[in-house]
N, C-alpha and C positions, 0 to 999 in steps of 0.2 A: 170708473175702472172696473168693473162689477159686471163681467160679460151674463155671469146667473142670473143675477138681479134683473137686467136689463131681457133678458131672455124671457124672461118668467112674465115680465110686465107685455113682452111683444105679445107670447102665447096668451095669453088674457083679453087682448085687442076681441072685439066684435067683428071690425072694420077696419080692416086693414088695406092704407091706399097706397102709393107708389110710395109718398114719404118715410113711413113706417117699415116698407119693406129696405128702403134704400139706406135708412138710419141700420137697421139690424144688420143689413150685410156688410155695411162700413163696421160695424160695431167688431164684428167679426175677421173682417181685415186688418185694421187696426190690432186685433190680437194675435196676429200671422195664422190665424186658421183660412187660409185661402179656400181650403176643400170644403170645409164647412161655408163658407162665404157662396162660393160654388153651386153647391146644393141649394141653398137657400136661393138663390136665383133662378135655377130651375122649377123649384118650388113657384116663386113670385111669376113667371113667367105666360105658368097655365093662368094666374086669376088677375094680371096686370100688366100693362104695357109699360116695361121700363122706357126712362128716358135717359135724359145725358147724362146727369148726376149719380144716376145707378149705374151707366155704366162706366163712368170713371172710379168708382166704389167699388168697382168688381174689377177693373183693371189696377187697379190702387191692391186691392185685397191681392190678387196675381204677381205684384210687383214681392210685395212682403211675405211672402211665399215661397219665390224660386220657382213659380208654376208660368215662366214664358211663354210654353207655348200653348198654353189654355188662355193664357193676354193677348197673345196676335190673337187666337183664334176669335174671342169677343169682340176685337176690337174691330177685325172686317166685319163679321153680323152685324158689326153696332151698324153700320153705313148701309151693308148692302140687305140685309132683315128688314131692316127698321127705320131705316131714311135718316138717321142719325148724323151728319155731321160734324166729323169730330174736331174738337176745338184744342186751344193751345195746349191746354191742362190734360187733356187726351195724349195730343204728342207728347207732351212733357214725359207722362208718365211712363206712353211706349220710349220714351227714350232711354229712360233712368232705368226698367225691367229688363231691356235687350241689352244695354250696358254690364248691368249687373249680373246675366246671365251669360256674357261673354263674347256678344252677338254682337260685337263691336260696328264691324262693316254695313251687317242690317240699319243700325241706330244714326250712324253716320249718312247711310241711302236714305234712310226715312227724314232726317232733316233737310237733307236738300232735294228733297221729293213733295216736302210740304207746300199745300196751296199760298200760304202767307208765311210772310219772312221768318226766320228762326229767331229767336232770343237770344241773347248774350246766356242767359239763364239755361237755355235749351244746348248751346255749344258747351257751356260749365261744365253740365251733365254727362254729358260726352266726352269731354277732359277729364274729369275725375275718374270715370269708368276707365279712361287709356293709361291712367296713373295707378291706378289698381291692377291692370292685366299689362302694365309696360310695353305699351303699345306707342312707341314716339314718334312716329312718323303720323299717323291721327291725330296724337295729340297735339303738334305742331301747326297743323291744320285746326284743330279745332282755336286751338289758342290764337293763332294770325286770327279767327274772324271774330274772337273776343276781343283781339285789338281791334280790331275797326269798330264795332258795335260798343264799345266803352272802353276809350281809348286809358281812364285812368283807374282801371280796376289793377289792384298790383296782385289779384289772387291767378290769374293764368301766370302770373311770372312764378310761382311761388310750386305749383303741383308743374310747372315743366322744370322744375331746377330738382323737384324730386325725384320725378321720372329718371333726368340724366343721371342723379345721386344712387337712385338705383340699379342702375345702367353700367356705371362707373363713368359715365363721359365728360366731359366738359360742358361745363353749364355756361360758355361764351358763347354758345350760337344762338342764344334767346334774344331775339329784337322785336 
């Protein structure tokens, strides 16, 4: 928990390889320093070829942040820079940062724009974001394909009966 500490020990490194820089910059995300996170990437950039794990680390950092649209913009470089292919934990993440930024319809496009199927996990994210911004007509949608992909999860019944709670509506149209 010791972002110094851990800082102090990177600046001391000789030799510094993707691992080292991808450790610091999650270090740094995980403490909602996105911008710092940021920098330190551009730093790494000139003297190392990040991979996927950096850049989930820096999309991750982006997320706990509120810096969306420095996340999209990573997260195409990651594909079209770098040959990057980005994986569930990539969308995951673009899901849960365009959610929480508000970007509801983007997060919604980009799940059903994904090359492999979306997760129960990945629709959650999506529902809880629509339960945050009361957004019930997405979250409806999102919730129908958390019933089908885990028919006996009772948590999409529980944020759509909030939603209408906060709505004021009737919470009998949940099936």
């Amino acid at each position: 928990g010791s972002l110094s500490f851990a800082r102090s020990i990177f600046d001391k490194m000789l030799d510094r390889d993707v691992i080292s820089w991808t450790s610091i910059i999650g270090v740094y995300g995980e403490h909602g320093q996105g911008k710092k996170s940021l920098l330190l990437f551009d730093e790494m950039r000139k003297l190392v070829v990040p991979d996927e794990v950096t850049f989930l680390n820096v999309l991750t950092a982006c997320n706990r942040s509120g810096l969306a649209d420095d996340g999209k913009h990573w997260f195409e470089v990651m594909s079209k820079n770098y040959g990057i292919v980005p994986n569930p934990d990539h969308y995951s993440c673009m899901i849960d940062m365009l959610g929480r930024a508000g970007c509801l319809k983007e997060a919604e496009d980009m799940i059903n724009k994904m090359p492999c199927p979306a997760t129960s996990l990945q629709w959650m994210t999506l529902l809880s974001s629509c339960r945050q911004k009361l957004d019930i007509e997405r979250g409806e949608r999102a919730a129908h394909q958390i019933f089908l992909l885990d028919p006996k999860n009772p948590i999409p019944y529980v944020e759509l009966s909030n939603i209408y709670g906060s709505l004021n509506r009737d919470a009998d149209a949940i099936e």
